[in-house]
MARSEFI-246252 format. One record per residue (C-alpha): residue in one letter; x, y, z. Coordinates in nm, 4 decimals, padded with zeros to 6 digits, always signed. Layout:
residues N
<type A; c1 X; c2 Y; c3 Z> $
...
***
This chain:
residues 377
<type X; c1 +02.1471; c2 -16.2712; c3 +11.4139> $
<type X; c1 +01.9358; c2 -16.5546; c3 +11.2510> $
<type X; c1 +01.8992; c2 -16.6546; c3 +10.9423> $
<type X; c1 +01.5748; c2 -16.5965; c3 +10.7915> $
<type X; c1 +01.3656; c2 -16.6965; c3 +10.4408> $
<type X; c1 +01.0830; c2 -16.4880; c3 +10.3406> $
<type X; c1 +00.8244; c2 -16.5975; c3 +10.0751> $
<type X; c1 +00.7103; c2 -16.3813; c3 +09.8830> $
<type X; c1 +00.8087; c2 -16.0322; c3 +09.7483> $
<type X; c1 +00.4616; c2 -15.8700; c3 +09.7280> $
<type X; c1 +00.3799; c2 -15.5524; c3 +09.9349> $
<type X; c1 +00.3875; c2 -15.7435; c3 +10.2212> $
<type X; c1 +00.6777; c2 -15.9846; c3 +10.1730> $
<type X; c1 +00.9171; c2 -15.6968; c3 +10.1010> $
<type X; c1 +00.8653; c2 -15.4915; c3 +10.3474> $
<type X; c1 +00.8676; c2 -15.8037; c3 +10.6021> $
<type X; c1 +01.1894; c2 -15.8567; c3 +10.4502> $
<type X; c1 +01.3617; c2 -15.5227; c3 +10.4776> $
<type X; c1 +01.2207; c2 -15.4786; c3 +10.8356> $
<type X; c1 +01.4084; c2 -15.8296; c3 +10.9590> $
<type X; c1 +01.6958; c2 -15.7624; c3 +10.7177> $
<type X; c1 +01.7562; c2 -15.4369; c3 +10.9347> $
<type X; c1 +01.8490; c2 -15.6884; c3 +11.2482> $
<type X; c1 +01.8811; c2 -16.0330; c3 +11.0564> $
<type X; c1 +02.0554; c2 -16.2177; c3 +10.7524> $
<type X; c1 +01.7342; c2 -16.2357; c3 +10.4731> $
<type X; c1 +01.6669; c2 -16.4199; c3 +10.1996> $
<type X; c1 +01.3592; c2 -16.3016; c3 +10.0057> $
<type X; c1 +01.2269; c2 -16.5678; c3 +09.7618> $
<type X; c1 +01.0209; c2 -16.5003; c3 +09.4936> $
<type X; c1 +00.9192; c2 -16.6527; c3 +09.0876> $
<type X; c1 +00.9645; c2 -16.2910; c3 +09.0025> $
<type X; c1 +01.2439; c2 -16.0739; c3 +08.8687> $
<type X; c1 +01.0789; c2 -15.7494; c3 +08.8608> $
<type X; c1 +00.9212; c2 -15.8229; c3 +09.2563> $
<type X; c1 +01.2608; c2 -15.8652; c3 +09.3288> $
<type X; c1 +01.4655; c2 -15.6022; c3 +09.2290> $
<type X; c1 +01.2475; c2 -15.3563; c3 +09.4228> $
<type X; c1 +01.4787; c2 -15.4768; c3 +09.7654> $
<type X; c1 +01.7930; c2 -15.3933; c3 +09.5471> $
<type X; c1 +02.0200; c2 -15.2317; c3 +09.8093> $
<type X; c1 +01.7863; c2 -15.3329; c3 +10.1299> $
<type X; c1 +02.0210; c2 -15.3466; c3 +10.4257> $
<type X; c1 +02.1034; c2 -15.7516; c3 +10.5143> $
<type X; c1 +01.8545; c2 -15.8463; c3 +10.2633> $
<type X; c1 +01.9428; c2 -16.1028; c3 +09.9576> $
<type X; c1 +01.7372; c2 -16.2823; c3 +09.7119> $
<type X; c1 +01.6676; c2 -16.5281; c3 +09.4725> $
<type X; c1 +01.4558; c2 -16.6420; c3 +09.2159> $
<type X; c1 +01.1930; c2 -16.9616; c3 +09.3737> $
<type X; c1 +00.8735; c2 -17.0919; c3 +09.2536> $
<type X; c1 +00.7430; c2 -17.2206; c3 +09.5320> $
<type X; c1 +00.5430; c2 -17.4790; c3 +09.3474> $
<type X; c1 +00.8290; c2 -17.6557; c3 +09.3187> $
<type X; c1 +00.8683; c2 -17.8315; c3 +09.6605> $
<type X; c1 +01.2057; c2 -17.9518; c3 +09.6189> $
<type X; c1 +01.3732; c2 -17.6660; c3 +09.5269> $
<type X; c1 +01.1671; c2 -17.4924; c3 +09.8381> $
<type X; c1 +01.2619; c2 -17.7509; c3 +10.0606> $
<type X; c1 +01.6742; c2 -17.6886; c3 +09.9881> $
<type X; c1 +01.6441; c2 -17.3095; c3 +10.0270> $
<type X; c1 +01.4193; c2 -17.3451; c3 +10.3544> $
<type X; c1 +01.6248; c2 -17.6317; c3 +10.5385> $
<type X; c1 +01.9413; c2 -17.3830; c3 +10.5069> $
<type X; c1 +01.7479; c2 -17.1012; c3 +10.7357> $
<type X; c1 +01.6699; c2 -17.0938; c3 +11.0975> $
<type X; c1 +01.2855; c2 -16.9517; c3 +11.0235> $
<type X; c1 +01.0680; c2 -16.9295; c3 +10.7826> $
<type X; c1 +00.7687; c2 -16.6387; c3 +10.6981> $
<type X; c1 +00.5204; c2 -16.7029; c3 +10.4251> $
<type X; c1 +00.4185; c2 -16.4191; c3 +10.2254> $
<type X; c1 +00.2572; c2 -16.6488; c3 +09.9110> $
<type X; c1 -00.0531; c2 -16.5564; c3 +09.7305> $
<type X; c1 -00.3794; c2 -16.6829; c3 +09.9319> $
<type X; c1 -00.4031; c2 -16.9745; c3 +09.6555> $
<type X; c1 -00.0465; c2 -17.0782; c3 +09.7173> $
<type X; c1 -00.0607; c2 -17.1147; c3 +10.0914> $
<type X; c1 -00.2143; c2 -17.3932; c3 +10.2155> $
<type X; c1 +00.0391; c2 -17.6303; c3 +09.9901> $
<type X; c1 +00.3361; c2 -17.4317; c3 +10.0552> $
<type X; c1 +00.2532; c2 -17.4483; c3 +10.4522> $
<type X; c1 +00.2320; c2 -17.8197; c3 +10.3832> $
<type X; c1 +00.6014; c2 -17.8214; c3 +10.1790> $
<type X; c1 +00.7448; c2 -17.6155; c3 +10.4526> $
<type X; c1 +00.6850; c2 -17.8051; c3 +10.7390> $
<type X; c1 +00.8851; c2 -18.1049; c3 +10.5884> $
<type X; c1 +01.2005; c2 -17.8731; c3 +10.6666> $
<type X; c1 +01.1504; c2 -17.8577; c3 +11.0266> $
<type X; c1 +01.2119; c2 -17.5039; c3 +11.0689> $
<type X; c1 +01.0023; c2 -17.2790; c3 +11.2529> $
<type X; c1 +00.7064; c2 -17.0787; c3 +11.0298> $
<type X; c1 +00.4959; c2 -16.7428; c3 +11.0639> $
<type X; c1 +00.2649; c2 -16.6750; c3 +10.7992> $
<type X; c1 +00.0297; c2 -16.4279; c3 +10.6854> $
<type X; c1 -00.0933; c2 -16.6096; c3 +10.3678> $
<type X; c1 -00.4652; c2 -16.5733; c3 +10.3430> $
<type X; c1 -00.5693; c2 -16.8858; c3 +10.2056> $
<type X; c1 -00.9068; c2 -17.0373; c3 +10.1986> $
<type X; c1 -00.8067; c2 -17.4045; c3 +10.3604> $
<type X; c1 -00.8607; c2 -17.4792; c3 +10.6978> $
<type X; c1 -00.4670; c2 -17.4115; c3 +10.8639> $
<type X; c1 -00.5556; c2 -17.6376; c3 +11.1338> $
<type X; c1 -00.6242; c2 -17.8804; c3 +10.9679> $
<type X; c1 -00.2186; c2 -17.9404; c3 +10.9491> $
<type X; c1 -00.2272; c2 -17.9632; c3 +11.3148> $
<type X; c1 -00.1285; c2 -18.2939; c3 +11.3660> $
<type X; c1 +00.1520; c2 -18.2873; c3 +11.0588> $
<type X; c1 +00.2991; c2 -17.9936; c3 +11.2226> $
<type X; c1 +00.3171; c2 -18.1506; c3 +11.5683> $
<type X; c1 +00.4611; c2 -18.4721; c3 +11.4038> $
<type X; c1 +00.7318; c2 -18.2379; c3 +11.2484> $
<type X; c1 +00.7941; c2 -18.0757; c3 +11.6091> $
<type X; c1 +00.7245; c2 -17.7368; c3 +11.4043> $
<type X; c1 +00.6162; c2 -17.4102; c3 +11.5567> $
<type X; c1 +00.3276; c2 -17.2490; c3 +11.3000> $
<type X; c1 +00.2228; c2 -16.9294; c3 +11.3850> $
<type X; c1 -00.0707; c2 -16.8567; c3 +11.0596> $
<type X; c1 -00.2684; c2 -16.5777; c3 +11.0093> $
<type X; c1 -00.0259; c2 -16.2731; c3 +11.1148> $
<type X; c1 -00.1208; c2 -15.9990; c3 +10.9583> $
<type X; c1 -00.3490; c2 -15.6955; c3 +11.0852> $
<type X; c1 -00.6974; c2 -15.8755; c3 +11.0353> $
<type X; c1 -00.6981; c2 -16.1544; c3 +11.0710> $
<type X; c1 -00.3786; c2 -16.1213; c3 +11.2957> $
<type X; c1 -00.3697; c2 -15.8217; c3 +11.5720> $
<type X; c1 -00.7701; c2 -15.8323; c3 +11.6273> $
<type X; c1 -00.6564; c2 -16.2287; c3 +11.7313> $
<type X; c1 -00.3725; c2 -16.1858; c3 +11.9316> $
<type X; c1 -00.6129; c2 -15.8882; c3 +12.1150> $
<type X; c1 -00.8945; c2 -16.1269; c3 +12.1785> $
<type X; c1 -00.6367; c2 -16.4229; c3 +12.2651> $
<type X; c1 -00.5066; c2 -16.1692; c3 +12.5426> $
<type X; c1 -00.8533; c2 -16.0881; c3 +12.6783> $
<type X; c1 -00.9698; c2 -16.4375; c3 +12.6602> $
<type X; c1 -00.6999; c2 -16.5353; c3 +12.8988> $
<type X; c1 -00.7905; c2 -16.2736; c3 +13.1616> $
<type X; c1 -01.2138; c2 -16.2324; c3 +13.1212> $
<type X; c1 -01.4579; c2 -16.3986; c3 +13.0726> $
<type X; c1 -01.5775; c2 -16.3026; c3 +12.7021> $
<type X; c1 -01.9068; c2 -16.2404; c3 +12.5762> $
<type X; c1 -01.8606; c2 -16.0785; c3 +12.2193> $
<type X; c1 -01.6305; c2 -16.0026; c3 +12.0204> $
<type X; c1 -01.6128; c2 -15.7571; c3 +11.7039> $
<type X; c1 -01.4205; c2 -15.6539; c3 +11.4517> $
<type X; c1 -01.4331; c2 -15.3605; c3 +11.2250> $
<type X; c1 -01.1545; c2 -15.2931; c3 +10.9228> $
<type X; c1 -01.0771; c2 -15.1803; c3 +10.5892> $
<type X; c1 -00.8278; c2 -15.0582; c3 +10.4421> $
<type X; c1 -00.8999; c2 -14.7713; c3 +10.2261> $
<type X; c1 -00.7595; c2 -14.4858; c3 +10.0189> $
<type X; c1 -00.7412; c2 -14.1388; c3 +10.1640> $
<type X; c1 -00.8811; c2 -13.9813; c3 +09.8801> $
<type X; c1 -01.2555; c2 -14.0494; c3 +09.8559> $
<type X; c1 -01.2706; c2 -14.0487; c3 +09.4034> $
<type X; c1 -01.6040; c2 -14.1768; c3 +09.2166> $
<type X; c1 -01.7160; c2 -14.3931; c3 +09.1405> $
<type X; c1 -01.5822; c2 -14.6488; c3 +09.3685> $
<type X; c1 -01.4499; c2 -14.4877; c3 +09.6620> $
<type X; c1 -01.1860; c2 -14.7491; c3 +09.6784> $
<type X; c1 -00.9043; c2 -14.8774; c3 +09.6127> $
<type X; c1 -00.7313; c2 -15.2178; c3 +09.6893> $
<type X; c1 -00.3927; c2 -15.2032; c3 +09.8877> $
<type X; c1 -00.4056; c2 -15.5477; c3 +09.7839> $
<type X; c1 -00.5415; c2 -15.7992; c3 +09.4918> $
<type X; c1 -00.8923; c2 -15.6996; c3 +09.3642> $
<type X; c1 -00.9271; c2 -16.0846; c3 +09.2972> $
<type X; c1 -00.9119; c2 -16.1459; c3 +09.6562> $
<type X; c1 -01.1524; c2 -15.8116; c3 +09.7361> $
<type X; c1 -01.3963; c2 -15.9444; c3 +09.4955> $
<type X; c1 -01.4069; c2 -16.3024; c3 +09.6863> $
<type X; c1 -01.4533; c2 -16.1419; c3 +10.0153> $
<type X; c1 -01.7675; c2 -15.9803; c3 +09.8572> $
<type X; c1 -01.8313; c2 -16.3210; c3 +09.7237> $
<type X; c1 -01.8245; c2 -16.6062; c3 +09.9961> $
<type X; c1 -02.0576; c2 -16.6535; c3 +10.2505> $
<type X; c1 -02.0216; c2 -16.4464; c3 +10.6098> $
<type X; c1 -01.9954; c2 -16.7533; c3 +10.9139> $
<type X; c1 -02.0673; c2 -16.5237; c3 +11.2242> $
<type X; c1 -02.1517; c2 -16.6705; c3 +11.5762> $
<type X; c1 -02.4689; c2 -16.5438; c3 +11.7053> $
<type X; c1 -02.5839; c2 -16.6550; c3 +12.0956> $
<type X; c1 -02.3455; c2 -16.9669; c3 +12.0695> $
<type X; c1 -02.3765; c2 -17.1056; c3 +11.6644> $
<type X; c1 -02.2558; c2 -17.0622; c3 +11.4015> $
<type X; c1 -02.4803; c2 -16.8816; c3 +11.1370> $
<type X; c1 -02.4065; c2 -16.7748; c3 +10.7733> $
<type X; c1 -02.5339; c2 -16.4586; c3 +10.6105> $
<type X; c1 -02.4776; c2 -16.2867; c3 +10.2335> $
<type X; c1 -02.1484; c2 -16.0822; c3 +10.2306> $
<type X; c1 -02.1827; c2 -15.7022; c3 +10.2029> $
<type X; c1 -02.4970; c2 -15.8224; c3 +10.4417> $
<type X; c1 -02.6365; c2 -15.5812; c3 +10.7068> $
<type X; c1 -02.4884; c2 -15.2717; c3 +10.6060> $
<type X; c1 -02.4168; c2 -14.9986; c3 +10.9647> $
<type X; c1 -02.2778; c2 -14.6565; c3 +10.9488> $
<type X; c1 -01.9533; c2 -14.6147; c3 +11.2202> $
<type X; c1 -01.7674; c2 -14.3100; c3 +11.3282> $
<type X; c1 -01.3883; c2 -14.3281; c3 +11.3455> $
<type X; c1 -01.2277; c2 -14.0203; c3 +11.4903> $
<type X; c1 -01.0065; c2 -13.8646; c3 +11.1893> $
<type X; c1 -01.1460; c2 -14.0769; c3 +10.8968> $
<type X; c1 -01.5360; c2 -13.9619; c3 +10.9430> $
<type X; c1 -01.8124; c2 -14.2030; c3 +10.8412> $
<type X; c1 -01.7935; c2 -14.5579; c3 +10.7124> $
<type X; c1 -02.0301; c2 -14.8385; c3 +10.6260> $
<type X; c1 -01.9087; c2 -15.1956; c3 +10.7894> $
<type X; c1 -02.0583; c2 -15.4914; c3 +10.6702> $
<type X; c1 -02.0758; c2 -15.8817; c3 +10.7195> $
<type X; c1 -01.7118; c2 -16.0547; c3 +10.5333> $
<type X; c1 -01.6311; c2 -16.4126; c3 +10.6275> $
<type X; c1 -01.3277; c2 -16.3155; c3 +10.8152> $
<type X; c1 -01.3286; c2 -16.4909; c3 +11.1975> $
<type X; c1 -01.1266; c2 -16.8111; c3 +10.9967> $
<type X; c1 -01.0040; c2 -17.0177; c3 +11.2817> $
<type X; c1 -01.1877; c2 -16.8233; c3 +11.5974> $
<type X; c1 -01.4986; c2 -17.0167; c3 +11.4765> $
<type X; c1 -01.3009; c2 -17.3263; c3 +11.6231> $
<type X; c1 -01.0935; c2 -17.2236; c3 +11.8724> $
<type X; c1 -01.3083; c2 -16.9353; c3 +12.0253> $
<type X; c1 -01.6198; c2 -17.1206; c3 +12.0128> $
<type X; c1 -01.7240; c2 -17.0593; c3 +12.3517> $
<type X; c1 -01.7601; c2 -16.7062; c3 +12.3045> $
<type X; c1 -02.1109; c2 -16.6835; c3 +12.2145> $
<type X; c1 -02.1329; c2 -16.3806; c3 +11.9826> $
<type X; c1 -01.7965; c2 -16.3297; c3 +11.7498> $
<type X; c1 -01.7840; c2 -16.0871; c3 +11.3746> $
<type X; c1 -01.5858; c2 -15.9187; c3 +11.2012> $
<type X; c1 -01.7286; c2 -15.6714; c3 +10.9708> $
<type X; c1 -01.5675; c2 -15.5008; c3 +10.6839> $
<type X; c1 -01.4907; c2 -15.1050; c3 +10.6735> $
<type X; c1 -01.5641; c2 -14.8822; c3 +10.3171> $
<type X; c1 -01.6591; c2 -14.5439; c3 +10.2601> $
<type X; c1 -02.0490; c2 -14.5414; c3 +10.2287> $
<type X; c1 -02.1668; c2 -14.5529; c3 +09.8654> $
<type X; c1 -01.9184; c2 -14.8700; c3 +09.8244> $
<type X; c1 -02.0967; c2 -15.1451; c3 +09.9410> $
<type X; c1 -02.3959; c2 -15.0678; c3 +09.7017> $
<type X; c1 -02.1895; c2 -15.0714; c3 +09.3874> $
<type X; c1 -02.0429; c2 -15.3795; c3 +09.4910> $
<type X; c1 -02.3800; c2 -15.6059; c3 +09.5250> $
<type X; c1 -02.5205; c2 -15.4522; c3 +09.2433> $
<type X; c1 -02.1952; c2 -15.6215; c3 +09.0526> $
<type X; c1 -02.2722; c2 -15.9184; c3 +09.2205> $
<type X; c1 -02.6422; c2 -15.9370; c3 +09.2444> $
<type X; c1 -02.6256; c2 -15.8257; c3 +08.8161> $
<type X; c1 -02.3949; c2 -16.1445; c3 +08.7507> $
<type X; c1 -02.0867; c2 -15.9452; c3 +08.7028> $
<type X; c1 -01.9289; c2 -16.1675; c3 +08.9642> $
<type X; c1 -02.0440; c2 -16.4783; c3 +08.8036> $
<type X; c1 -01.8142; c2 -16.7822; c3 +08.7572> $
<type X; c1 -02.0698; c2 -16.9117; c3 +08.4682> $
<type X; c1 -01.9074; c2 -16.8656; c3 +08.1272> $
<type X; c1 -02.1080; c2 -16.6725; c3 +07.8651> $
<type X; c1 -02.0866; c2 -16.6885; c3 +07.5431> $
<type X; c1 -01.9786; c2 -16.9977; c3 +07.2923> $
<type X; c1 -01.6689; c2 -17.1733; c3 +07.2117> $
<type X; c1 -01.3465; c2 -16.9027; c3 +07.1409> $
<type X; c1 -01.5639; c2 -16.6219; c3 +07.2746> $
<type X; c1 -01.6799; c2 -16.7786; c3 +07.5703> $
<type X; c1 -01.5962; c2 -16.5840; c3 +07.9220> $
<type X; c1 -01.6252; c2 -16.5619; c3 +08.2686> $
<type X; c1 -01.8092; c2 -16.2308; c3 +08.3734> $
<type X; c1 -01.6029; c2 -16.2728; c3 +08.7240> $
<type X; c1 -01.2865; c2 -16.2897; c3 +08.5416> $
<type X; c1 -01.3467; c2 -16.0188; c3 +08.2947> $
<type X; c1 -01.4611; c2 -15.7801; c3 +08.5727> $
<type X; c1 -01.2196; c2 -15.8793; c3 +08.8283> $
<type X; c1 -00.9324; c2 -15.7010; c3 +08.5284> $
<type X; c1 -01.1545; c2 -15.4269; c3 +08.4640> $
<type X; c1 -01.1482; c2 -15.3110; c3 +08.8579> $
<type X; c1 -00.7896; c2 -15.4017; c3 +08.8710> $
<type X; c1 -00.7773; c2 -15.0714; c3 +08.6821> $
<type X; c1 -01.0010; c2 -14.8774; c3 +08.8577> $
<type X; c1 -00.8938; c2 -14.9738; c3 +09.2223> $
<type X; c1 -00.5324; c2 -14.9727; c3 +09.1435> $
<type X; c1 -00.3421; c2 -14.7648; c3 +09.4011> $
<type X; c1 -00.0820; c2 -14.5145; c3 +09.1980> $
<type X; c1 +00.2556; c2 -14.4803; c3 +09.3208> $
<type X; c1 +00.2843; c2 -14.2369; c3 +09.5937> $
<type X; c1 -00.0728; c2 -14.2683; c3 +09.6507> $
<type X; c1 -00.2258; c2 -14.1926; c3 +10.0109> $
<type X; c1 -00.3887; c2 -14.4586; c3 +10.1463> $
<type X; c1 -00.5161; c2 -14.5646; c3 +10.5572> $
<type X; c1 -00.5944; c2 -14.9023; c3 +10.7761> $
<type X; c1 -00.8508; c2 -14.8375; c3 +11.0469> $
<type X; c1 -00.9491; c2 -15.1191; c3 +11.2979> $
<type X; c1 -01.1952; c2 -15.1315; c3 +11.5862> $
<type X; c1 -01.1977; c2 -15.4536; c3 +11.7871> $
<type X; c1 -01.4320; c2 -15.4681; c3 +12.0512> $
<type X; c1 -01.4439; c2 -15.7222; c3 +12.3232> $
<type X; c1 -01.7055; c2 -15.7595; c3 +12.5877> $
<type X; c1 -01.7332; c2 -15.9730; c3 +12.8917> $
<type X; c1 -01.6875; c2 -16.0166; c3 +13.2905> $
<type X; c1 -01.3793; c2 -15.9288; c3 +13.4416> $
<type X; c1 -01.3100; c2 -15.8469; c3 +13.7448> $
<type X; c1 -01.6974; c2 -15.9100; c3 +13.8785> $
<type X; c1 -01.7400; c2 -15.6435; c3 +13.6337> $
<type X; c1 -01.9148; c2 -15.5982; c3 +13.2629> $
<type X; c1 -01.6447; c2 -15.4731; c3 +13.0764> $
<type X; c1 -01.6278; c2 -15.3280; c3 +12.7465> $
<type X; c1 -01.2406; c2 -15.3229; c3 +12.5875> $
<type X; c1 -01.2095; c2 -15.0782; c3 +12.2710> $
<type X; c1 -00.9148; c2 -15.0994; c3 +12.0886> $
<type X; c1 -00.8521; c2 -14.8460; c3 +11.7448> $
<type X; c1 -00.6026; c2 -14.8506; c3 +11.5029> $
<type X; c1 -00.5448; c2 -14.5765; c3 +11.2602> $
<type X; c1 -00.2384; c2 -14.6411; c3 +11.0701> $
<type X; c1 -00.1270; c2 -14.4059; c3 +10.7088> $
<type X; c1 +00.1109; c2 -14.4209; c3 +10.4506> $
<type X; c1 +00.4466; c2 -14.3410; c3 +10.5508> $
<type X; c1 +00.5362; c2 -14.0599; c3 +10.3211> $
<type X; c1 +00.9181; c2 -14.0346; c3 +10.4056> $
<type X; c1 +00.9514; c2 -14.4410; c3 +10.2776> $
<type X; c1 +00.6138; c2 -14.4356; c3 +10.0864> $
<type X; c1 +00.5894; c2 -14.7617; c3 +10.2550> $
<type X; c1 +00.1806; c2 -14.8236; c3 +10.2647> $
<type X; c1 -00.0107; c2 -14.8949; c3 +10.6044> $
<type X; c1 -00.1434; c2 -15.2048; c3 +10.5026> $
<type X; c1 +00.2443; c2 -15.3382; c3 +10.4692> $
<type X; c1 +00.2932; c2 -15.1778; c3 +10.7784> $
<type X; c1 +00.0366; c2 -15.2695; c3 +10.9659> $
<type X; c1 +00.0024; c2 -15.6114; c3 +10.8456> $
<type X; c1 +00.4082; c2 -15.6636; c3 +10.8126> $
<type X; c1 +00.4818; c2 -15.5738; c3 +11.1179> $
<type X; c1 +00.2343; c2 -15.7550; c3 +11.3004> $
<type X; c1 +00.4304; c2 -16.0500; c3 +11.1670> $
<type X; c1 +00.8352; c2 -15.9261; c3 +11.2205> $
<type X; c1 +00.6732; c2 -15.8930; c3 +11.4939> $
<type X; c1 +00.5933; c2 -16.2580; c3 +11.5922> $
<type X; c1 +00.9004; c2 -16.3463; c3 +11.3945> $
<type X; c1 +01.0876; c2 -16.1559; c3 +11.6843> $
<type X; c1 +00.9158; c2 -16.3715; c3 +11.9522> $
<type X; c1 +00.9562; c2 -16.7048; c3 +11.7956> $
<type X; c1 +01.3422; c2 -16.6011; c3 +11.7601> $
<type X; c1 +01.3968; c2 -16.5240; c3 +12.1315> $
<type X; c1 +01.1831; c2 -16.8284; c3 +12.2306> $
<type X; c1 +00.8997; c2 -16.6785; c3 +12.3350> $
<type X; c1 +00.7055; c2 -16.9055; c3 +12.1312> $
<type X; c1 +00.8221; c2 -17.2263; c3 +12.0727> $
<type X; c1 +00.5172; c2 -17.4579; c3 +12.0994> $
<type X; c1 +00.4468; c2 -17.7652; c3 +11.7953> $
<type X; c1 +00.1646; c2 -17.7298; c3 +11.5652> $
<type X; c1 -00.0403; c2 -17.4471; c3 +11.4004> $
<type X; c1 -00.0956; c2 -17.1872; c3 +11.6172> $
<type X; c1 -00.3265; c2 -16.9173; c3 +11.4863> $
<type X; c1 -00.3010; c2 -16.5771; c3 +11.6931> $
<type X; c1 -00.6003; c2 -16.6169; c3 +11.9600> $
<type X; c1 -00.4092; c2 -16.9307; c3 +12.0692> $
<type X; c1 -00.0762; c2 -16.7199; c3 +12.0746> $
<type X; c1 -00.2238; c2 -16.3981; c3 +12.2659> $
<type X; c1 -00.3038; c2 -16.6159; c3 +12.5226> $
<type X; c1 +00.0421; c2 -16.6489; c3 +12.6413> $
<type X; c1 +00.1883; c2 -16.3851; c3 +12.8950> $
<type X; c1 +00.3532; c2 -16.1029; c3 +12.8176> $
<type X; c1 +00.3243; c2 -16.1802; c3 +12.4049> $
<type X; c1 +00.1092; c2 -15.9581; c3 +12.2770> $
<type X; c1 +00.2483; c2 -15.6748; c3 +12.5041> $
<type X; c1 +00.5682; c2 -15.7718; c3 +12.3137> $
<type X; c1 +00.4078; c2 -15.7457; c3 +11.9512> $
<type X; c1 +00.2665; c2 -15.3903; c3 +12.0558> $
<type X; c1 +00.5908; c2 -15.2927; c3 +12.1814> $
<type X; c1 +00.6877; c2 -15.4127; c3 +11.8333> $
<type X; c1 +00.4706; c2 -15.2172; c3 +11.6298> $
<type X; c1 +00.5169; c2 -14.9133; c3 +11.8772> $
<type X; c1 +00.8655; c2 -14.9127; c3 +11.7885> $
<type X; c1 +00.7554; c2 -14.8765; c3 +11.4042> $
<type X; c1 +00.5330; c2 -14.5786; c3 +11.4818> $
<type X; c1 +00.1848; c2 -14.8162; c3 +11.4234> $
<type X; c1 -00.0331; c2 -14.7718; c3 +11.7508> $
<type X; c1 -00.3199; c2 -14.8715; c3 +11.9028> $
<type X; c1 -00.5279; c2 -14.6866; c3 +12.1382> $
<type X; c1 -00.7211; c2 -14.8787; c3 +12.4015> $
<type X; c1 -01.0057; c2 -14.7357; c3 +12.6028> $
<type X; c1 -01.2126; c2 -14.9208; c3 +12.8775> $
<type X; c1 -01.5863; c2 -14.8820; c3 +12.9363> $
<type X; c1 -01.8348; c2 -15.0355; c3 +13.2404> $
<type X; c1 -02.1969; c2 -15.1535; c3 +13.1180> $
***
């Protein structure tokens, strides 16, 4: 039984927490109360009030535990990763900030620190999938398709977020970086809008989101990489007529105490609308595709994930699918299966025998599974 700290009692974080505390002593951390008290009564779990902004404090609580998983807020992460690697403890995290992770490299190898970032579904599983491959094939292309969406298709939006609309509205925001016949190109989000077919979820629209992070660096010989975001059609157009009108705009309007920021102002509004309500249905669907020579062959790999709410624990599949990706590597790094120094993102850790077989196994146990099909071209 090890002693583990989780940051961060969001969706995410809690469920992360009650999963581990199930096998393992937890502490969940977190600045709020109310966050908090929703793991009142979670089997082996504890907690405690922490801003993680204050490195000292974070520092005492994390040198005490024999791992560490970071469940911060996206614009959190990057300084938190930096705090935490000071207490010399092994780290997994699924915080989806918008620094560079490797770019701690070299502090985390000076530390002698195992980092694990990006664990969640996407980026996360699609990573350690193409890590896996990568090691076996040679690869040509990779894709990857995801959303996660509510089951209940209501206008006007035909969405709603399983997780901050601030963060939805930047993915609609920031450039796409793709890799297209070996370089690195960027296109619009919400760019180059397809229709897909999933089996049991019916027609969506995927378009171009700046999601391949760290494969842009460490995958760079594969010579055609995207990922592509998944919504119910009608979606996407609402969303770049918001942007394309200057609802998204970080330019204030207006003059002196009635000044605002249209981005702002919206961003509140559609926490509203794209609020999930308790006990709400909602679904994760993934399609990573990877392409190349194997065997003397031209191989196609398919792999689809099509995860729901749990409605016995209400837990949502986003939490699932994204938390256990993680308890999942948490697992691994506990029984030494990873060990290495230095930020590893999950290409780099798929790679290694047997690992991702053990993080399927993983989310197997926890009823989330993917379904893998092979094709010759």
């Amino acid at each position: 039984m090890a002693k583990i700290l989780v940051l961060g009692a969001g969706m995410v974080g809690s469920e992360m927490a009650r999963d581990l505390g199930l096998r393992h002593q937890v502490l969940c951390a977190d600045r709020s109360p109310a966050a908090l008290a929703t793991l009142a009564g979670a089997e082996g779990v504890s907690t405690q009030e922490l801003d993680c902004q204050d490195s000292a404090a974070l520092l005492t609580v994390a040198k005490k535990q024999d791992l560490v998983v970071c469940a911060v807020p996206g614009f959190l992460g990057f300084a938190t990763l930096q705090t935490l690697l000071q207490a010399g403890k092994p780290i997994a995290d699924i915080s989806f900030f918008p620094e560079e992770a490797l770019d701690l490299h070299e502090q985390a190898l000076a530390a002698d620190v195992a980092v694990v970032t990006d664990l969640g579904v996407a980026p996360g599983l699609d990573n350690l999938i193409l890590g896996w491959h990568d090691a076996q094939m040679t690869v040509s292309r990779f894709e990857c398709l995801v959303g996660g969406l509510p089951e209940a298709r209501i206008w006007p939006w035909l969405y709603k977020a399983p997780f901050s609309p601030m963060d939805v509205v930047e993915e609609y925001l920031r450039p796409a970086r793709l890799m297209e016949q070996g370089k690195v190109v960027i296109k619009e989000a919400l760019s180059e809008p397809s229709f897909v077919e999933f089996a049991g979820v019916g027609t969506l629209e995927a378009f171009n989101t700046d999601g391949l992070r760290s494969l842009l660096r460490t995958m760079a010989h594969i010579p055609d990489m995207a990922e592509r975001t998944l919504r119910y059609p009608g979606h996407r157009d609402m969303a770049l007529a918001l942007r394309e009108s200057g609802f998204l705009d970080d330019t204030p309007l207006g003059k002196g105490e009635h000044a605002f920021i249209p981005r702002e102002v919206t961003s509140k509004m559609l926490f509203r609308e794209w609020k999930l309500e308790p006990g709400e249905a909602e679904l994760t669907v993934m399609r990573v595709t990877v392409e190349g020579e194997e065997g003397g062959q031209q191989i196609r790999h398919i792999w689809d994930l099509d995860d729901r709410t749990d409605q016995a624990t209400g837990t949502s599949s986003m939490a699932r699918t994204t938390g256990y990706t993680c308890t999942g590597m948490v697992e691994a790094m506990l029984a030494g299966k990873w060990t290495r120094p230095g930020i590893s993102p999950g290409e780099i850790v798929g790679r290694e025998p047997g690992l991702f077989a053990f993080v399927r196994e993983h989310l197997a146990a926890r009823e989330v599974t993917l379904k893998h099909r092979v094709e010759n071209l």
